[in-house]
C-alpha positions, 0 to 999 in steps of 0.5 A, a space after each residue: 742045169 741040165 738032167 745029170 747035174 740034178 741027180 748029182 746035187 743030193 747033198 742036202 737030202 740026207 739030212 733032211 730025212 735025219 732031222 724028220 726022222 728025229 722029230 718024228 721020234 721025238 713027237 712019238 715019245 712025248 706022246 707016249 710019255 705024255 699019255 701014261 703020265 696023264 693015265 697015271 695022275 687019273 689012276 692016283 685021283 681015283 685012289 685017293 
């Protein structure tokens, strides 16, 4: 395998950065969508 063949075999890079990326994404929302639920349970617990 010399140097052109290296830069010429980047098929698979691609989808890689897409599947990081939608991890990524997903982690982030269920973060956010996990502390404002559990910010929201505290709020109510103190109401009553």
């Amino acid at each position: 395998m010399n140097f052109k063949q290296l830069l010429a075999e980047d098929d698979a890079v691609s989808p890689v950065i897409g599947v990081i990326l939608m991890v990524a994404i997903t982690v982030i929302l269920a973060a956010v969508i996990g502390t404002f639920v559990l910010g929201l349970g505290d709020q109510v617990g103190d109401t009553a």
